[in-house]
C-alpha positions in Angstrom: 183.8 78.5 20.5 183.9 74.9 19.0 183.1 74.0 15.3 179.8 72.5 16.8 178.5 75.6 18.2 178.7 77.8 15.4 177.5 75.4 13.2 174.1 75.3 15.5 174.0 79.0 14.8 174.1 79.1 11.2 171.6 76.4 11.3 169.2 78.6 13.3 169.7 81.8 10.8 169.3 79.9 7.7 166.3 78.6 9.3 164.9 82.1 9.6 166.3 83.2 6.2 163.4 80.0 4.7 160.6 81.4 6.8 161.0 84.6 5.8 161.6 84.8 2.0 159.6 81.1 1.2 162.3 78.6 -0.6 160.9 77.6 -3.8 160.8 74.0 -2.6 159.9 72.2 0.4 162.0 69.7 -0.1 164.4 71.5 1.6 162.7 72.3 5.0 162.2 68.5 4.2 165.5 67.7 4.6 166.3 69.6 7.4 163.7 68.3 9.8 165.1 64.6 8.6 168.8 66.0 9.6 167.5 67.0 12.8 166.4 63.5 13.4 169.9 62.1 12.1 172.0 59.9 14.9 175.0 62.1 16.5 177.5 59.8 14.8 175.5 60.5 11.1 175.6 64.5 11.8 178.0 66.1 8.9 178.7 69.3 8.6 176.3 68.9 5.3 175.3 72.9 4.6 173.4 72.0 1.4 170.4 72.8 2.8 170.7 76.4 2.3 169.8 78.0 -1.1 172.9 78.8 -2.7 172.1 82.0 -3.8 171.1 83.2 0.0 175.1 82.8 1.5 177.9 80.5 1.0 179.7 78.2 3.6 183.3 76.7 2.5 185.2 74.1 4.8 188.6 73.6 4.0 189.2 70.1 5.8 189.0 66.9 4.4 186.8 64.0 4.7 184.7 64.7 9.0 184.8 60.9 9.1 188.1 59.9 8.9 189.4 59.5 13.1 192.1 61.7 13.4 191.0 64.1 11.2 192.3 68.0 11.7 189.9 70.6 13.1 187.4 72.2 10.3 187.7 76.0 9.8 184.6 77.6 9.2 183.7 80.4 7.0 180.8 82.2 7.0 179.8 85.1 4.1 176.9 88.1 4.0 174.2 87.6 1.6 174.6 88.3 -1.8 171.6 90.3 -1.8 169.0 92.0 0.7 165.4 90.5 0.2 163.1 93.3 -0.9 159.3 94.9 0.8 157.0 95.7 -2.4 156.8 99.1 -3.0 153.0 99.7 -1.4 153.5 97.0 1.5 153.3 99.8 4.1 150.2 101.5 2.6 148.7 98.2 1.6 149.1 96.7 5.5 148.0 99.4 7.3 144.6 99.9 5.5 144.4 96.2 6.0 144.9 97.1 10.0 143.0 100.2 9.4 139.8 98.4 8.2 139.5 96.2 11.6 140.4 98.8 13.7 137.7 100.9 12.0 135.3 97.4 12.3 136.0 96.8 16.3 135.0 100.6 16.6 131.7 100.0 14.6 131.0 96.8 15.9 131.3 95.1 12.8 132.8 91.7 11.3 136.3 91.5 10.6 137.3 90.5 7.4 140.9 89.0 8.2 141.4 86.9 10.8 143.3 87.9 14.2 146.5 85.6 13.3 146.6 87.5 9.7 146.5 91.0 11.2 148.8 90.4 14.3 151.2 89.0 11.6 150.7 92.3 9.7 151.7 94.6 13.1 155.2 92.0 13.2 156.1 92.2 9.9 155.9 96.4 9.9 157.6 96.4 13.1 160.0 94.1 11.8 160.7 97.0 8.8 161.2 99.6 11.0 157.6 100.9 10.6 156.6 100.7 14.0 156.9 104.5 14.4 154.6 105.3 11.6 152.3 102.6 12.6 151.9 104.0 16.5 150.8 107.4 15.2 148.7 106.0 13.0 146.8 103.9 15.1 147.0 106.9 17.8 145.1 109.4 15.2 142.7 106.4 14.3 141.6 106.1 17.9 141.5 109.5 18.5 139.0 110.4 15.5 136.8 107.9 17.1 136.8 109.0 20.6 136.3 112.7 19.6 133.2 112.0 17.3 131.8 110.6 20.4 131.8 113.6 22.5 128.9 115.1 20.8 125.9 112.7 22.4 127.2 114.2 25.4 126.6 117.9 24.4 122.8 118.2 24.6 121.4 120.3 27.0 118.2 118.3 27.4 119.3 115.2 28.1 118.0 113.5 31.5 121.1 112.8 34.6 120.1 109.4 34.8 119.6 108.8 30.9 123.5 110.8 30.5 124.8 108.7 33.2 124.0 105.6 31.5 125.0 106.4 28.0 128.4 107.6 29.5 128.9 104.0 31.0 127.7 102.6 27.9 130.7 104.8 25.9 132.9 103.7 28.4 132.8 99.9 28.5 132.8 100.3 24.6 135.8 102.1 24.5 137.2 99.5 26.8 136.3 96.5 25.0 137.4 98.3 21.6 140.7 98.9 23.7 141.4 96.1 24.4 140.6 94.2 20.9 142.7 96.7 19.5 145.9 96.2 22.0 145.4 92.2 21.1 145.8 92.2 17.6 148.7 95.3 18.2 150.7 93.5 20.9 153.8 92.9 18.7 153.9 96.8 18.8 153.1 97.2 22.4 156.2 94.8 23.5 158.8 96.2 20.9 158.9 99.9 20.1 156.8 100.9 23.4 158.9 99.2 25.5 161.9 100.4 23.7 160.2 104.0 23.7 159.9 104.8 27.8 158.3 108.5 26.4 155.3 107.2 24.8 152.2 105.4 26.1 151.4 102.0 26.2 148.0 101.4 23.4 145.8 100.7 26.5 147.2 104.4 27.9 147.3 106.0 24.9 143.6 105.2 24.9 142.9 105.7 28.2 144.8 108.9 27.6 142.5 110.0 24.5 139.3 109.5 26.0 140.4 111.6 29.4 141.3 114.2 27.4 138.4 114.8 24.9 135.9 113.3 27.1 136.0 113.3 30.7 138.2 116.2 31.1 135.6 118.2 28.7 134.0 120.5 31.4 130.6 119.8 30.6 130.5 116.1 30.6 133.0 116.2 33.6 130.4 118.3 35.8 127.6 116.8 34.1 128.8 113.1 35.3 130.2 114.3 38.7 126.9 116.2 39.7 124.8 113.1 38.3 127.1 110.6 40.9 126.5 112.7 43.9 123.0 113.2 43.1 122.9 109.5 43.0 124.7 109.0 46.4 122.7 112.0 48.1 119.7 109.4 46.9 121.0 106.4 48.1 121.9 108.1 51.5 118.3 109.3 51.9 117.1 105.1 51.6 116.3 105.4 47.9 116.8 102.2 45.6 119.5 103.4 42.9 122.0 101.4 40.7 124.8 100.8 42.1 126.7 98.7 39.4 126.3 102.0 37.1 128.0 103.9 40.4 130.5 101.4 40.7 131.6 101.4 36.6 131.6 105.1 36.5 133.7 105.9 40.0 136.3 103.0 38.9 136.3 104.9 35.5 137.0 108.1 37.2 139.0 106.4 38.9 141.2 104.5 35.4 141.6 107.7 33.9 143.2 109.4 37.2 141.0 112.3 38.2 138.9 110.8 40.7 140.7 112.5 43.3 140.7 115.8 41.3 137.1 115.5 40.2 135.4 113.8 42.4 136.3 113.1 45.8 136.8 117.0 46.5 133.2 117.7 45.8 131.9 114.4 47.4 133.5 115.1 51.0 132.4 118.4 50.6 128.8 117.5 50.2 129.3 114.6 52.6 130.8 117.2 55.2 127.8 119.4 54.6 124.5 116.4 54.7 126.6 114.9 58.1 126.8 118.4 59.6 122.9 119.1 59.9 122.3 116.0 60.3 124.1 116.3 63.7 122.6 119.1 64.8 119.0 118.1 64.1 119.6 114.5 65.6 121.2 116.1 68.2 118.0 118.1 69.4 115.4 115.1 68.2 117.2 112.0 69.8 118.2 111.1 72.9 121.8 109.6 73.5 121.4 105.7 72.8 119.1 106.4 69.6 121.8 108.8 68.2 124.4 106.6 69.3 123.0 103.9 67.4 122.3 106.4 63.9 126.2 107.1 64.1 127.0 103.5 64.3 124.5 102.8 61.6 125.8 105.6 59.5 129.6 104.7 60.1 128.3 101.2 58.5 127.1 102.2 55.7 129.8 104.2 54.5 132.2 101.8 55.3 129.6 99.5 52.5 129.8 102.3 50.1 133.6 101.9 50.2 133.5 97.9 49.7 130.8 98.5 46.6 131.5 101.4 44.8 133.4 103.9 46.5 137.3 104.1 45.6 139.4 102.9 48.6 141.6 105.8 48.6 138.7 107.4 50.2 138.6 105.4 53.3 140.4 107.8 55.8 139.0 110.9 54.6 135.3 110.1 54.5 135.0 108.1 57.5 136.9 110.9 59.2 134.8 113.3 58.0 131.8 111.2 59.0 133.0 111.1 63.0 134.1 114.7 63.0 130.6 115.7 62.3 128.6 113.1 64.0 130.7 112.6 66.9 133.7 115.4 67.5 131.6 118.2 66.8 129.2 116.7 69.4 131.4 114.7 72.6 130.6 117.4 75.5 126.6 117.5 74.3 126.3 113.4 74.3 128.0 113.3 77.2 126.6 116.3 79.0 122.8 114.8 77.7 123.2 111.0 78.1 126.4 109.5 80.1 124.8 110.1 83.7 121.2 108.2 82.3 123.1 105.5 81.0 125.8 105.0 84.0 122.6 105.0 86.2 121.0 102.0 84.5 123.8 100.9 84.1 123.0 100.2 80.1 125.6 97.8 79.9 125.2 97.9 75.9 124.6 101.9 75.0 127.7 102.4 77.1 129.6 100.4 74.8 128.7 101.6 72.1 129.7 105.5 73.5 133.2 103.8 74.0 133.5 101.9 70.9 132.6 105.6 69.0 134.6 108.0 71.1 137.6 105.8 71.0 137.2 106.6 67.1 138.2 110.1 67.7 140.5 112.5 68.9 139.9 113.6 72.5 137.0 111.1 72.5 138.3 109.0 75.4 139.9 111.6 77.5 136.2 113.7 77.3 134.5 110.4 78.3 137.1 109.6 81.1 136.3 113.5 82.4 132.7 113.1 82.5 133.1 109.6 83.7 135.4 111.2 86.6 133.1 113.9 87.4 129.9 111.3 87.3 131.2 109.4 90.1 132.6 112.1 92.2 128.8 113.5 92.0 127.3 110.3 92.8 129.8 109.6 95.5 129.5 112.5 97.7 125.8 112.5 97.5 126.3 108.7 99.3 129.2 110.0 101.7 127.7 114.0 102.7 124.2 113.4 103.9 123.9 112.2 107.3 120.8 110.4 106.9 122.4 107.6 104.7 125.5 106.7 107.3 122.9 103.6 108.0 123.6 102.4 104.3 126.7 104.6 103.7 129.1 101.5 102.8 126.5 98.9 101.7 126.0 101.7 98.9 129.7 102.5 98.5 130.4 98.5 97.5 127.4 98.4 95.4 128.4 101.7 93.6 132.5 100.5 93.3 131.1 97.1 92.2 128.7 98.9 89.1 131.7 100.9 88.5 133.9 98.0 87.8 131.8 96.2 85.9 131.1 98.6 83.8 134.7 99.5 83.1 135.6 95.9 82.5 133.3 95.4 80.2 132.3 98.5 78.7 135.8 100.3 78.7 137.6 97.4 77.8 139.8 97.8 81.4 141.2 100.6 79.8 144.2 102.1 82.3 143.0 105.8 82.1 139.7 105.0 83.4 140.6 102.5 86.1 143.0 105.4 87.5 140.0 108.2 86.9 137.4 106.2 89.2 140.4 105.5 92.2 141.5 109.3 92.5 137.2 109.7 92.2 136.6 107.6 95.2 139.5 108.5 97.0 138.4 112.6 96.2 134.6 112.4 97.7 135.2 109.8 99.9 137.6 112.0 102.3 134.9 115.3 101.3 133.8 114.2 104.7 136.1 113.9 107.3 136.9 111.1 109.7 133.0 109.8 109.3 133.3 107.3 106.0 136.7 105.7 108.4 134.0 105.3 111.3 131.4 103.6 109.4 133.5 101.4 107.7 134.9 100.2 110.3 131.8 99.5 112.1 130.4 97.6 108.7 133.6 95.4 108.8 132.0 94.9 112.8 128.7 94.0 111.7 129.8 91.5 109.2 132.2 89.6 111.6 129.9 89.6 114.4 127.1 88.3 111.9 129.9 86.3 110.5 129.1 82.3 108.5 125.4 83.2 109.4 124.9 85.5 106.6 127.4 83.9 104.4 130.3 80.9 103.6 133.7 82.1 104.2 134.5 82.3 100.8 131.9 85.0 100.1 132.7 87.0 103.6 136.0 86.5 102.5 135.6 88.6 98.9 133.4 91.1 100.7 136.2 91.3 103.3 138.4 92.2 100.2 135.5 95.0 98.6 135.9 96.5 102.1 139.5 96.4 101.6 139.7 98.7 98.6 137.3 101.4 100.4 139.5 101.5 102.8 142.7 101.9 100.6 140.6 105.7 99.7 140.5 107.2 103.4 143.1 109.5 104.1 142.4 109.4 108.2 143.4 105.4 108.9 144.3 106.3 112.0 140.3 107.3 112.7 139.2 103.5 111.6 142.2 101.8 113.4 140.3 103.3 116.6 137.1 102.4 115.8 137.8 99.1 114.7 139.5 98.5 117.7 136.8 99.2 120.0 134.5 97.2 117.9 136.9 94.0 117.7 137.8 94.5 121.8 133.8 94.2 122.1 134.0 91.1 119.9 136.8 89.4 121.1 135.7 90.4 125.3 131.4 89.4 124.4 132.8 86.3 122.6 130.7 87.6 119.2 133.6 87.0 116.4 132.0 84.3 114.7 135.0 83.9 112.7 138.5 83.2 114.1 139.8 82.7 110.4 137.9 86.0 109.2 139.0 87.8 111.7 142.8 86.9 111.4 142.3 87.4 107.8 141.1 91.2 108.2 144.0 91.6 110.6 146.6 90.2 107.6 144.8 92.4 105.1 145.5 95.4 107.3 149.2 94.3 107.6 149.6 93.7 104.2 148.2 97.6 103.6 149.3 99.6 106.3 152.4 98.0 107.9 153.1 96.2 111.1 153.1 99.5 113.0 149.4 99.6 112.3 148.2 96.4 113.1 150.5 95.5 116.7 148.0 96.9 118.6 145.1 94.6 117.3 147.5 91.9 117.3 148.2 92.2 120.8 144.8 91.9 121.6 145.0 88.5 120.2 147.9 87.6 121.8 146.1 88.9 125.1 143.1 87.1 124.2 145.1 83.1 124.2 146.9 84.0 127.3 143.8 84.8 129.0 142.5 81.5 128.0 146.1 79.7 129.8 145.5 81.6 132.8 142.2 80.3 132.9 143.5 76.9 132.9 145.8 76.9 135.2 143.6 79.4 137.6 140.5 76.9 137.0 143.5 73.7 138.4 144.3 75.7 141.5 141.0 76.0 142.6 140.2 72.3 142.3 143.6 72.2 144.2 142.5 74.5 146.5 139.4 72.7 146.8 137.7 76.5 146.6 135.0 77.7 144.0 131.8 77.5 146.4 130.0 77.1 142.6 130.4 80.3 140.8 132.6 80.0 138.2 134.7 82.8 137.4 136.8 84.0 133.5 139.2 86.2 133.4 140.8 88.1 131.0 144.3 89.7 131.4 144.0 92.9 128.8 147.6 95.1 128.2 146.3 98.5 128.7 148.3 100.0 125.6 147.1 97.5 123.1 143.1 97.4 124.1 140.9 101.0 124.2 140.7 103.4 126.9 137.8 102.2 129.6 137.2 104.5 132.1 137.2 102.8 135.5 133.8 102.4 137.1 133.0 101.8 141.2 130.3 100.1 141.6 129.3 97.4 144.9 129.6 94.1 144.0 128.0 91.3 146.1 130.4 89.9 148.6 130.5 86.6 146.6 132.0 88.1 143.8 134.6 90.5 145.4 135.8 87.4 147.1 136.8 85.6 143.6 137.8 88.6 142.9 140.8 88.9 145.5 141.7 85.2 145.3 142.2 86.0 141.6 144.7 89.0 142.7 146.1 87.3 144.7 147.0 83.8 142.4 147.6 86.3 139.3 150.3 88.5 141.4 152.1 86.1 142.7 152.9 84.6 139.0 153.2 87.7 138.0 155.2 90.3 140.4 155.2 94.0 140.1 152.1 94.1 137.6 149.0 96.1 138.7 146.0 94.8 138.2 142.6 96.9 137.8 138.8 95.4 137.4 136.9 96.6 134.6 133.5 96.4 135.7 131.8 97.9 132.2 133.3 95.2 129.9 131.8 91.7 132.3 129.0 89.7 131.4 127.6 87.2 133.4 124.9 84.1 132.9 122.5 84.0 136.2 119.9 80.7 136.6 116.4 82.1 137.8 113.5 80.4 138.8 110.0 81.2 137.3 106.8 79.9 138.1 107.1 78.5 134.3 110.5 76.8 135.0 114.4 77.9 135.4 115.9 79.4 133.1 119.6 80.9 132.5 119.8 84.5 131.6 122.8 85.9 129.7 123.0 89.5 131.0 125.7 92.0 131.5 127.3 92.6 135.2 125.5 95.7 135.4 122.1 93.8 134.3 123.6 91.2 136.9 123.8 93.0 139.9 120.2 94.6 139.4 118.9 91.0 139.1 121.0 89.4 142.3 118.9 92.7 144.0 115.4 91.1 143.4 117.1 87.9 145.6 116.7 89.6 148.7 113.0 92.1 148.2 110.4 91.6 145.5 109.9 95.2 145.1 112.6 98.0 144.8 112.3 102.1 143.9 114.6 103.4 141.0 116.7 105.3 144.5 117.2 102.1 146.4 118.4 100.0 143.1 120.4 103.2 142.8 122.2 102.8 146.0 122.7 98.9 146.5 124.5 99.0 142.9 126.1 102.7 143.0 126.0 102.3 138.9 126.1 105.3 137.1 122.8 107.1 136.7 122.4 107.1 133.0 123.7 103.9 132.9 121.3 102.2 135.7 118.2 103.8 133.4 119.8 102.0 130.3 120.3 99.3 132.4 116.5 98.9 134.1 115.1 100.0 130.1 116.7 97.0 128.9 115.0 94.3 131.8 111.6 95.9 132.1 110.9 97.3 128.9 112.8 95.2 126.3 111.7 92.3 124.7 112.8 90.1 127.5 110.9 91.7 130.3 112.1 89.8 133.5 111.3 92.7 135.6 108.1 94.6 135.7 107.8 98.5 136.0 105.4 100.8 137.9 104.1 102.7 136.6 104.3 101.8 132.9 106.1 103.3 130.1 109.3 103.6 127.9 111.0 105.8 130.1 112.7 105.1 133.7 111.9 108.0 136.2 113.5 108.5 139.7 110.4 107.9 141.4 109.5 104.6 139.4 109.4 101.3 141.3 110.6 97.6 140.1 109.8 94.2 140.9 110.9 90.4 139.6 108.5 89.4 137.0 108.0 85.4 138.2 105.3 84.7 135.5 107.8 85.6 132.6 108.2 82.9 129.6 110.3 82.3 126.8 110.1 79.5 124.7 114.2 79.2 125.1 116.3 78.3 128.3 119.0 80.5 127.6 117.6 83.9 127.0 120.0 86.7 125.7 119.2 90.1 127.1 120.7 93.0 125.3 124.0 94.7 126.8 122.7 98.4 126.8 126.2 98.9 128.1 128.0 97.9 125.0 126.2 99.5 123.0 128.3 102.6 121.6 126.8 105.9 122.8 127.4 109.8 121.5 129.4 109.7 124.3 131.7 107.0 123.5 131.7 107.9 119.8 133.2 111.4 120.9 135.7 110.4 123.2 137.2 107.8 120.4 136.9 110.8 117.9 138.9 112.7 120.9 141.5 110.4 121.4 142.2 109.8 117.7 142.6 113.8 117.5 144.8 113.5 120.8 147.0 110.6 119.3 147.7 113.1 115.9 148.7 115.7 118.2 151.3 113.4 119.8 152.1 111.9 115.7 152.3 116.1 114.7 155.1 116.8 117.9 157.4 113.8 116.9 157.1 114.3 113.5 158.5 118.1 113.7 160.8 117.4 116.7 162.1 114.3 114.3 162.8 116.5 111.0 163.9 119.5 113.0 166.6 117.7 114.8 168.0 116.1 111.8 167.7 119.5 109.6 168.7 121.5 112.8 167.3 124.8 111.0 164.5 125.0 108.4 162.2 127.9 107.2 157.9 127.8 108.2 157.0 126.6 104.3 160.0 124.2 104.4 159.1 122.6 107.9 155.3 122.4 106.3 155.8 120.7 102.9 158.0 118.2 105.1 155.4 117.3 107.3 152.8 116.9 104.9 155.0 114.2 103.1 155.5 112.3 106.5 152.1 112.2 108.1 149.9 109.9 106.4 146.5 111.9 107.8 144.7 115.0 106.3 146.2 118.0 108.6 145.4 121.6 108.6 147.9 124.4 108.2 146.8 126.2 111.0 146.9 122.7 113.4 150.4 122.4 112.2 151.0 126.4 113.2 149.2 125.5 116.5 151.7 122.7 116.9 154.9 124.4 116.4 154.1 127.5 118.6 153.4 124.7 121.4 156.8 122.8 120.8 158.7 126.4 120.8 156.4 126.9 124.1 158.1 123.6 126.0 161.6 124.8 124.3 161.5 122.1 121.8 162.5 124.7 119.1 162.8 128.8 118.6 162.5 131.3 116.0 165.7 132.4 114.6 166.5 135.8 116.0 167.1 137.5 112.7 164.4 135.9 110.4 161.1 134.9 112.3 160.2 133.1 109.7 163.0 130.3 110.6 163.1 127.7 113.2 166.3 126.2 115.0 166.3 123.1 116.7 166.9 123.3 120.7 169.6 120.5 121.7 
């Protein structure tokens, strides 16, 4: 260290040395502040500033000034003499200390000022009295706190009256506190610090008035009692004070047995006043009003916590609140109230339900049970009764469509749900077999026949979508793939698709879901469809060629007998004009086309005649059936049900259909003796020449395409017939690659391959057929084995 260094050191001790012991002059201090101000070039090493008598500095160089000069030694020597404390100066202070502390407690003036007093605490800490001076003060403090247990002794005393006068000793001991800790800081920051065993002064009096006040038993049950009574009010809509509430808790609270004291017995009394409530509500209230008391009660405990209630018991009450409102209580709400409010739907009350249930354990996975079992009751009361096919689907959309909405915005789109309400649908939806496929399918029929007339494409487009996810629920695709067949063959042959584009799109939706394999049959029908329309064409040129037609104009269409339905052929006379086109088309067809067999489906034409009527001509759109009937009336005004019968050689039922439709429809062109609904054998039939009908081109319906029990059955039988086939390969297929497989084996394998509902027993009936045609045999040594036949 340099000369200058410890020179700035002794400057700063003798410094101290004049505050403490008051030099006899102030000329001195005087002088000292004027060296301070001295230039660096006019600082000496001038230590006449310090009293002789208190130390003695010598230097043993010469002249500072002189350049050159050698380095000073410095030597520094103890003080002669300690200064000295006056005999009394500890009794003397602390009665001076003792009087204020006594004066805060009282609530009376001070007689020494703060400065005075916090100089008293340095100086005895300074002297090594600080120990002394802590127990002192300690003992003072607690005198005072004990002499004011006593108001709190008296038997009589009112709750309210005792609650206040506790809060009342309780800011006063705070306030006296912290007067008390400000003019005894000096001690606080030296000796407690340097004493980790012993307790701050705001502690130590925290400490004192825990122990001889609130941990006295009959204050501490006294004030605890008093608070709940004042929260049970409160709870019950009573006006209390909260500020005295919120004091006395955070004073519980300070002195560390709020847990201990209090928050024990206030869950307990919380658990019990939420329990009963419960159960009473439960029986008085229905679902949404309860619903809304547990939100309301949830709320106001969570404004208890944020105004007087000790955070620390957050989890606990509010968990205690929802176990007895709402845990004890999730199958009864539910069982009472979810199926009224899924019904509305009440869009809000179910919110509410999932906002609450989420708030507890098990909550969402009872809601999402009920919620499963709500729709699976709903649905299969849609699906199971016959006498709602008509509106089977319409409902199912509107039902799926409720059902989505609600999850989205009630259930916040929560995964668990979204899966419950698919394996829902996809469970009632199949409770009735093959019949939900069927109806679908003829829905998707109706809406592509009715097509832009009903709606834009954009709309028919998203309900083609809706349909879409129905149809992702039916186990037996194979049963709408038929259906939907026949009903787009009808479209595509009647020309009543009013929707290329929507129709194309279906077709690519089905792709998309099933495969390629499902859809290349309907595709082919397409396909079919625009190479009719080239033949056509080029048939239509080599008759202008030809220089043939003779005026009847004749469309074909070429169908590919395994992509379109099964039409069972029909004999019936056709007019000699007609078979004529008929064979020039055979002929012009086959010889484009060699080795290709040709065969007239007379159920599936339509034909538009021009008849004359005494009102005017008009064109009549009419099936052939309906067609050859009418050319009858060409050659006799007046034919019997037998003759009509004859000349056509049309199938009975379907001739009675056929008359119904001309006689007794809306477009009556024929007239009917006698009268009536019905067509009898003996029933006779002329041409009606007075009908009218405000249009030229009248529209008569085609009985004959309209589907019958009949036809329904035999597509039901040939879907059943085409799962046989699907059963066969898909044994022969694993049997050949596995070569030897037990019965339970062979089953679980074909249940994973075929992608219909199948019964053990069919499966049974299927094997013993294959092992019938020496597809496969029973092992000789275990009949319970199959081998594959090479």
């Amino acid at each position: 260290m340099s000369a200058l260094a410890k020179t700035s050191i002794l400057t700063e001790e003798g410094g101290n040395q004049c505050r403490k012991r008051s030099l006899p002059s102030s000329e001195q201090c005087n002088k000292r502040s004027k060296t301070d101000d001295m230039s660096a070039n006019e600082k000496k090493s001038n230590f006449s500033l310090l009293n002789p008598n208190n130390g003695t500095i010598k230097t043993n160089t010469s002249s500072m000034n002189k350049p050159g000069a050698a380095t000073k030694k410095l030597i520094i020597k103890n003080f002669k003499s300690k200064p000295n404390l006056p005999e009394n100066y500890q009794e003397t202070t602390w009665s001076k200390l003792r009087e204020a502390v006594i004066a805060i407690q009282t609530s009376k003036a001070i007689a020494y000022s703060l400065e005075e007093l916090y100089q008293a605490v340095e100086n005895m800490c300074s002297h090594k009295m600080a120990s002394q001076l802590y127990v002192n003060l300690t003992n003072l403090v607690e005198a005072h706190v004990k002499a004011n247990i006593e108001q709190f002794l008296s038997e009589s005393m009112d709750r309210q009256v005792f609650l206040k006068r506790m809060d009342d000793c309780w800011r006063a001991h705070c306030r006296q506190m912290i007067m008390i800790r400000s003019i005894f800081l000096y001690l606080d920051r030296t000796y407690v610090l340097q004493n980790p065993s012993i307790h701050s002064i705001w502690d130590m009096g925290l400490d004192l008035f825990r122990h001889h006040i609130a941990m006295n038993t009959l204050v501490q049950t006294r004030t605890v009692d008093g608070l709940l009574l004042l929260i049970e009010r409160e709870r019950g809509g009573d006006a209390v004070d909260i500020s005295l509430l919120k004091s006395l808790l955070r004073m519980l609270s300070d002195l560390q047995i709020y847990q201990k004291a209090f928050e024990n017995k206030f869950l307990q009394a919380t658990e019990r006043l939420y329990a009963a409530e419960g159960q009473r509500l439960m029986r008085e209230l229905a679902v949404p009003q309860y619903l809304a008391h547990v939100e309301k009660r949830l709320r106001e405990e969570n404004e208890r916590l944020l105004h007087y209630l000790d955070p620390s018991t957050k989890w606990q009450l509010i968990h205690t609140v929802e176990r007895q409102l709402l845990s004890e209580h999730l199958s009864g709400i539910l069982s009472k109230g979810l199926e009224t409010l899924m019904d509305g739907p009440r869009l809000s009350d179910l919110t509410t339900l999932y906002n609450l249930f989420s708030r507890v354990k098990d909550g969402l996975n009872e809601l999402c049970n009920h919620f499963n079992a709500y729709i699976k009751k709903k649905g299969r009361t849609i699906v199971i009764e016959p006498e709602r096919d008509k509106t089977m689907v319409a409902e199912l959309l509107e039902f799926k469509e409720q059902l989505d909405h609600i999850v989205n915005t009630c259930f916040q789109r929560n995964d668990k749900f979204l899966y419950s309400m698919r394996e829902a649908f996809e469970f009632f939806i199949n409770q009735r077999q093959n019949k939900p496929a069927e109806l679908i399918a003829k829905f998707v029929d109706v809406k592509l026949r009715a097509g832009n007339k009903e709606a834009t494409e954009e709309e028919l487009e998203r309900l083609l979508d809706k349909i879409m996810v129905l149809f992702r629920f039916i186990h037996g695709k194979d049963v709408f793939e038929a259906f939907y067949k026949k009903d787009l063959a009808k479209r595509l042959l009647v020309g009543k698709s009013a929707s290329v584009d929507a129709e194309k799109s279906m077709l690519s939706k089905l792709k998309q879901e099933c495969g390629g394999g499902f859809t290349c049959k309907l595709e082919g029908m397409f396909k079919d469809m625009e190479l009719s329309k080239d033949i056509n064409i080029t048939y239509k040129q080599h008759l202008t060629a030809m220089k043939e037609g003779g005026g009847l104009e004749l469309s074909v269409y070429i169908l590919t007998m395994g992509f379109w339905p099964t039409y069972a052929p029909v004999e019936v006379r056709l007019p000699i004009e007609l078979t004529r086109h008929q064979d020039h088309f055979t002929k012009f067809y086959l010889a484009k086309h060699s080795g290709r067999k040709l065969q007239w489906q007379a159920t599936l034409g339509h034909c538009v005649l021009r008849a004359n009527f005494t009102q005017g001509n008009k064109e009549l759109q009419v099936s052939l059936f309906q067609a050859l009937v009418l050319l009858l009336f060409n050659d006799g005004d007046n034919l019997s049900f037998e003759e009509i019968k004859t000349a056509t050689n049309i199938e009975e039922g379907e001739l009675r259909r056929t008359l119904q439709s001309l006689a007794c429809g809306k477009a009556r062109v024929l007239t009917k003796a006698p009268r009536g609904r019905e067509v009898d054998d003996t029933d006779h039939f002329s041409f009606n020449a007075d009908f009218t009908n405000k249009l030229f081109r009248i529209k008569i319906n085609q009985i004959q395409m309209k589907e019958t029990s009949e036809e329904q059955k035999a597509t039901e039988e040939r879907v059943f017939q085409d799962r046989q086939y699907q059963i066969d390969a898909a044994i022969v297929r694993v049997m050949k690659m596995r070569k030897a497989l037990s019965h339970n084996l062979l089953i679980s394998e074909l249940y994973n391959q075929l992608k219909f509902p199948v019964k053990p027993a069919d499966l049974k009936k299927r094997i013993e057929s294959l092992i019938d045609r020496d597809y496969m045999e029973r092992d000789k040594d275990n009949p319970n084995q199959y081998n594959y036949v090479a």
